[in-house]
C-alpha positions as CSV (number, residue, x, y, z in Angstrom):
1,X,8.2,0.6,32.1
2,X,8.3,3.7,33.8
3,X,5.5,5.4,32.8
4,X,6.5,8.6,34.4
5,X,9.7,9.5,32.8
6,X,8.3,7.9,29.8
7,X,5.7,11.0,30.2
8,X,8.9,13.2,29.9
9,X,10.7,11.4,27.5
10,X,7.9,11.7,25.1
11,X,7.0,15.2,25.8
12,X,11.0,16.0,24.9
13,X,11.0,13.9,22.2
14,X,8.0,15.7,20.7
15,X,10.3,18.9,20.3
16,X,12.9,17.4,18.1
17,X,10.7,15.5,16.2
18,X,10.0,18.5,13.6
19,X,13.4,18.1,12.8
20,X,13.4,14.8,11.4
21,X,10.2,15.1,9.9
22,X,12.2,17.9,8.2
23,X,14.4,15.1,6.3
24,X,11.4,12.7,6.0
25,X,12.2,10.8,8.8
26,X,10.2,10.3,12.2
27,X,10.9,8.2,15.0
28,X,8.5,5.1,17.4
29,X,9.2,5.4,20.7
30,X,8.8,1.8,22.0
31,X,10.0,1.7,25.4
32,X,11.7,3.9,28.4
33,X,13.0,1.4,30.8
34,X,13.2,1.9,35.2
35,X,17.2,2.4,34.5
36,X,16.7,5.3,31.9
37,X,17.5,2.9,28.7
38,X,15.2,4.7,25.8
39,X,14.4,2.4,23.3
40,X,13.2,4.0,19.8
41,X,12.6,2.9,16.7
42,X,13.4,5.5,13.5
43,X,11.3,5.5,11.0
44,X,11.2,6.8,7.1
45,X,14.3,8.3,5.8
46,X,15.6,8.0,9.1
47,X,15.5,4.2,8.6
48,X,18.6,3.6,6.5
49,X,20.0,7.4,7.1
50,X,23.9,7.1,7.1
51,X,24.2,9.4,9.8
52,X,21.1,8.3,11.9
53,X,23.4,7.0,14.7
54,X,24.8,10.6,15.2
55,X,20.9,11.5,14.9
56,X,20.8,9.0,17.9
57,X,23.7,10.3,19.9
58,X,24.2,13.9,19.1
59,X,20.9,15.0,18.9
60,X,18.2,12.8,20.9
61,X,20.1,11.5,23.3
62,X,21.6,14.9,23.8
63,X,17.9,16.3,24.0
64,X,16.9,13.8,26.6
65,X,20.4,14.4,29.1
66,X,19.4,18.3,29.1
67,X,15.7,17.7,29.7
68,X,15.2,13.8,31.5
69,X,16.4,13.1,35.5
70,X,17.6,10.1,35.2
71,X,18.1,9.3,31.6
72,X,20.5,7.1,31.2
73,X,21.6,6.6,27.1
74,X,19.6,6.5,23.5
75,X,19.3,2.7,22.0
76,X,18.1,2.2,18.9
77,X,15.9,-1.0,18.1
78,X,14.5,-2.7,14.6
């Protein structure tokens, strides 16, 4: 793990999180690998959301490009 990007990762994260928490959904972040691969778990209504993997693409993994050096891409895990 690469604890410092994972640093960044989590602080961005932390800013969209109000969103989902909006629609009853949150989100685990469970790992940020040395080639920029963020692993996250999403929790509550985000869970079996229809549109969670636009949530994924369009909106976190978006988030992260703008704010991360070296993010790579958004993967969800279960």
């Amino acid at each position: 793990m690469n604890s410092e990007m994972y640093a960044e990762v989590d602080t961005a994260l932390k800013k969209f999180r109000p969103y989902l928490e909006r629609d009853g959904g949150d989100y685990e972040l469970v790992d940020v690998t040395p080639d920029g691969v963020v692993k996250i778990r999403l929790l509550g209504a985000c869970e079996t959301c229809p549109s969670s993997d636009m949530t994924l693409k369009m909106g976190i993994e978006l988030t992260l490009s703008e704010k991360v050096l070296g993010f790579k891409e958004v993967v969800q895990v279960f």
